[in-house]
NUNUTI-833123 format. One record per residue (C-alpha): residue in three letters; x, y, z. Coordinates in nm, 3 decimals. Example, Ala and Ser with C-alpha at 12.3 -4.5 7.8 and 13.67 -1.06 7.14 Angstrom:
BEGIN
residuo ALA	px 1.230	py -0.450	pz 0.780 .
residuo SER	px 1.367	py -0.106	pz 0.714 .
END
This chain:
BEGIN
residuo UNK	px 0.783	py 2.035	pz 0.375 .
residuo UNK	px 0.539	py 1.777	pz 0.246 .
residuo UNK	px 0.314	py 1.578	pz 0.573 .
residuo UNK	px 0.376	py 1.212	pz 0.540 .
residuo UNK	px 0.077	py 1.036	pz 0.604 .
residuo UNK	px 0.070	py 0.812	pz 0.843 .
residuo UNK	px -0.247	py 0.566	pz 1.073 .
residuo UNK	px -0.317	py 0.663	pz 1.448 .
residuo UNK	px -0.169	py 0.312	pz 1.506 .
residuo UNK	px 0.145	py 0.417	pz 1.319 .
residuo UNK	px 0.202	py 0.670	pz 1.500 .
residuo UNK	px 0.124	py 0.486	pz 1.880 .
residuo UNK	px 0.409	py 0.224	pz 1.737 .
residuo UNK	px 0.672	py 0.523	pz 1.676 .
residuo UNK	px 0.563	py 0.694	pz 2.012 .
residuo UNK	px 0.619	py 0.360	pz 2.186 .
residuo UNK	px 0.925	py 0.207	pz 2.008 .
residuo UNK	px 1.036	py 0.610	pz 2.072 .
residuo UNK	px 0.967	py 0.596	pz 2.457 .
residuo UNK	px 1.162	py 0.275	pz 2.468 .
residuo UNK	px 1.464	py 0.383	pz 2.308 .
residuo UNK	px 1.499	py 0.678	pz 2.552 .
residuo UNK	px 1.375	py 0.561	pz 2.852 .
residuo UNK	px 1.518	py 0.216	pz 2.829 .
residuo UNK	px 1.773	py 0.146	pz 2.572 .
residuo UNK	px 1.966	py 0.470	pz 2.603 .
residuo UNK	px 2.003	py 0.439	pz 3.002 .
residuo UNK	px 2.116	py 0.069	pz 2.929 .
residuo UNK	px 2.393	py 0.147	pz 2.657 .
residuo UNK	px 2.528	py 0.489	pz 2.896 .
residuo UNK	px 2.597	py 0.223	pz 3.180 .
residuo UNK	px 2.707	py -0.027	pz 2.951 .
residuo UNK	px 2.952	py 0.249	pz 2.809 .
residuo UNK	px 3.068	py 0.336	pz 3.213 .
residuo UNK	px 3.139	py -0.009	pz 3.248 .
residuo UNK	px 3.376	py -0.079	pz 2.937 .
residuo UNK	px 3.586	py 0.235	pz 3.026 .
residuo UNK	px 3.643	py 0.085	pz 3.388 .
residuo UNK	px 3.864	py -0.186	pz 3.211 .
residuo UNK	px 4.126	py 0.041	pz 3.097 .
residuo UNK	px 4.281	py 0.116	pz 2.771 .
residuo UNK	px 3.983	py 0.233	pz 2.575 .
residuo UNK	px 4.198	py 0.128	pz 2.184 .
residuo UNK	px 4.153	py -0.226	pz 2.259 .
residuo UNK	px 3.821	py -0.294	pz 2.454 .
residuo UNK	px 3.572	py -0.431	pz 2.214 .
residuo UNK	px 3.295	py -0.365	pz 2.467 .
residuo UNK	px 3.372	py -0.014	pz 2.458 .
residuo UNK	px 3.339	py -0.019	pz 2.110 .
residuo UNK	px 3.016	py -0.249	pz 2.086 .
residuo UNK	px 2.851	py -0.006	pz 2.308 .
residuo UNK	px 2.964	py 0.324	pz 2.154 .
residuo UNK	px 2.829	py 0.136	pz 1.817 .
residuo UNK	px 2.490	py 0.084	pz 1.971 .
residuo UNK	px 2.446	py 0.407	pz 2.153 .
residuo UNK	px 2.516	py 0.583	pz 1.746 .
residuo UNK	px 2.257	py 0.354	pz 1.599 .
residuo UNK	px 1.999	py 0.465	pz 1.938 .
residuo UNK	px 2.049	py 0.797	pz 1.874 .
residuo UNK	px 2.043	py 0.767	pz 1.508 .
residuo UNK	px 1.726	py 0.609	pz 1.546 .
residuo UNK	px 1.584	py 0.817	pz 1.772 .
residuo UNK	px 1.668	py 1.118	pz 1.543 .
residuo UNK	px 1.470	py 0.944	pz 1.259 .
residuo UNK	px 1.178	py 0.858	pz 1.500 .
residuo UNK	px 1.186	py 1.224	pz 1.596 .
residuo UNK	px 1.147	py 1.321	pz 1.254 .
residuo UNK	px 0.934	py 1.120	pz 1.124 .
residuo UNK	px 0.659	py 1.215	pz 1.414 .
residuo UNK	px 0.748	py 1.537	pz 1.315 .
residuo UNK	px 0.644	py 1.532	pz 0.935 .
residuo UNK	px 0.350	py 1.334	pz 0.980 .
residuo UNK	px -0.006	py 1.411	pz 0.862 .
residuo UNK	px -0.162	py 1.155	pz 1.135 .
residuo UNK	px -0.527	py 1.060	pz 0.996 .
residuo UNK	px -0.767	py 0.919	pz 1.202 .
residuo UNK	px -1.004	py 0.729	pz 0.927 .
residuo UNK	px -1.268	py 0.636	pz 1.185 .
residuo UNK	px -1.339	py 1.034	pz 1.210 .
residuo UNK	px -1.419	py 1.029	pz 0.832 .
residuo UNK	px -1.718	py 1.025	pz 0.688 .
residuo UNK	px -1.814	py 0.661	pz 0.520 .
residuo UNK	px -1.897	py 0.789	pz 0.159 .
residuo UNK	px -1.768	py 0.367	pz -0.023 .
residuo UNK	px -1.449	py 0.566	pz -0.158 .
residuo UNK	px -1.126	py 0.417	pz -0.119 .
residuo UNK	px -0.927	py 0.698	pz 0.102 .
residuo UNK	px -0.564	py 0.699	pz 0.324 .
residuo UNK	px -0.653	py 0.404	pz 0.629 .
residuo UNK	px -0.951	py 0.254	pz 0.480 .
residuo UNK	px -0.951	py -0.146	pz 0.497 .
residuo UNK	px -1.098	py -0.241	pz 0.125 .
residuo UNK	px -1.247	py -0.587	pz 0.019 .
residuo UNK	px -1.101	py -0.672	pz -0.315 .
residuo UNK	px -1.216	py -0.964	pz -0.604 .
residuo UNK	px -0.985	py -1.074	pz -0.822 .
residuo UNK	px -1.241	py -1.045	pz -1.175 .
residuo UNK	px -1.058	py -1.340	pz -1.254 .
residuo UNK	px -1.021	py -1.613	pz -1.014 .
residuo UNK	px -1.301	py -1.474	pz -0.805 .
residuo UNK	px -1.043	py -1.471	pz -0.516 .
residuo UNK	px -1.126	py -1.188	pz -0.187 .
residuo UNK	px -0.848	py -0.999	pz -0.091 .
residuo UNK	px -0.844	py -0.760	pz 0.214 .
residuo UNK	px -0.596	py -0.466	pz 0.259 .
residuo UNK	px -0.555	py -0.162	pz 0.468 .
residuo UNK	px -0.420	py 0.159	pz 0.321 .
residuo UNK	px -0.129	py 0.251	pz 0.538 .
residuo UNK	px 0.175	py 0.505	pz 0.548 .
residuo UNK	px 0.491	py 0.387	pz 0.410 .
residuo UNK	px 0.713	py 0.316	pz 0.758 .
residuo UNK	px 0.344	py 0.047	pz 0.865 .
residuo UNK	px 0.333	py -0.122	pz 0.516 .
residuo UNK	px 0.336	py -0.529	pz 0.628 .
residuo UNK	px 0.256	py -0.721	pz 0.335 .
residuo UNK	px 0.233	py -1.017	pz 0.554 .
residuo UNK	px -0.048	py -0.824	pz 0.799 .
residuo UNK	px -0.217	py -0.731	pz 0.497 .
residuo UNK	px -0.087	py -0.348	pz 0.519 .
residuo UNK	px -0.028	py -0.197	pz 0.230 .
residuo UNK	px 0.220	py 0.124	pz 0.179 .
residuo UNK	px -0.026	py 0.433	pz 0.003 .
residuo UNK	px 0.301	py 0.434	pz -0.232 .
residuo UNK	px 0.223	py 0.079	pz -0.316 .
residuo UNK	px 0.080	py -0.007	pz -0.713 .
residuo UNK	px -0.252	py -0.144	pz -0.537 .
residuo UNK	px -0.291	py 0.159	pz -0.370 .
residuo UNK	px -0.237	py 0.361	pz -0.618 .
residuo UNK	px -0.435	py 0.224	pz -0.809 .
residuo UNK	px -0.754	py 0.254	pz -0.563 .
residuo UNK	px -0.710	py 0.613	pz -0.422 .
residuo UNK	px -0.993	py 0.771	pz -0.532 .
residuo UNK	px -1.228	py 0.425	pz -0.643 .
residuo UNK	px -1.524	py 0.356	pz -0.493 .
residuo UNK	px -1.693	py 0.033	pz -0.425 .
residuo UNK	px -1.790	py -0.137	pz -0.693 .
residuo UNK	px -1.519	py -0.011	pz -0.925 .
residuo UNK	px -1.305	py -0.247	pz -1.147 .
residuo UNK	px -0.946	py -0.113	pz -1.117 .
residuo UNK	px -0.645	py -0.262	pz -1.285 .
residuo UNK	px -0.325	py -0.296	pz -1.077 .
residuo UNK	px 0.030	py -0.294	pz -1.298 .
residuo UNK	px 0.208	py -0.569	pz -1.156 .
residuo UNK	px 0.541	py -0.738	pz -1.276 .
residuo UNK	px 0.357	py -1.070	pz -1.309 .
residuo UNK	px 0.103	py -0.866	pz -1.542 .
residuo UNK	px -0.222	py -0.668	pz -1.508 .
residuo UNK	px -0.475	py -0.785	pz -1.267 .
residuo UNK	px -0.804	py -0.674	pz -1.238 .
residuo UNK	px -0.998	py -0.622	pz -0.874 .
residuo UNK	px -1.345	py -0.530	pz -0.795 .
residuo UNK	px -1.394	py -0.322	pz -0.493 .
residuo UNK	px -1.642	py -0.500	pz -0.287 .
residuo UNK	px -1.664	py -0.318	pz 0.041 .
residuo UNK	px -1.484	py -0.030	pz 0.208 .
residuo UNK	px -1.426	py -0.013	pz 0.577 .
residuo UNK	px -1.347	py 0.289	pz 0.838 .
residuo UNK	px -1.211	py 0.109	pz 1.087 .
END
């Protein structure tokens, strides 16, 4: 089975959204569930079967949260060396070679990637395209809008 990787952070917002699912949510829909079957016939109570509907997608969830944690390569890029190549976690400073706009990204796992927070899936073209750059280096990103060309200014551990 191939690791996933995924941030320390990424893996503290599974943990958590995890602990609150069982410790919170699933105690919630059970009495929920106790409730609806004190109003009688079970075939026509549509609380019943709102909160037998939430409890599957809980436990569903929890199942994926379970596995996910489970096939995860967690990588802690403050522990790593700072050798200016672009690696899983790293934040990068990027130019845009032709409007001379800065970007800033950080590498992340697939399940973090926030385009709006700047978080970028390793899957992603960017990324792909800077796994392995190092600063300095003009890469060329495939995008649908066309080719775009960044400079790597500055790589970050943190």
């Amino acid at each position: 089975m191939n690791k996933e990787p995924m941030t320390k952070t990424g893996e503290a917002a599974l943990r958590q959204e995890l602990e609150r699912l069982k410790k919170v949510e699933r105690p919630r829909i059970v009495a929920a569930i106790a409730e609806a079957r004190e109003h009688g016939d079970l075939k026509e109570n549509a609380e019943y079967h709102a909160a037998r509907e939430q409890q599957s997608f809980a436990e569903g969830r929890i199942m994926e949260i379970e596995s996910k944690l489970a096939g995860a390569q967690v990588i802690d890029v403050t522990t790593i060396a700072k050798t200016g190549r672009v690696i899983f976690g790293v934040t990068v400073d990027l130019i845009n070679v032709n409007t001379d706009e800065t970007r800033t990204y950080r590498i992340v796992g697939e399940d973090e990637a926030d385009v709006k927070k700047n978080l970028i899936s390793i899957g992603s073209p960017i990324a792909r395209a800077l796994i392995g750059k190092e600063e300095g280096d003009v890469v060329v990103v495939r995008a649908p809008g066309g080719d775009i060309e960044y400079e790597i200014d500055q790589v970050h551990h943190i």
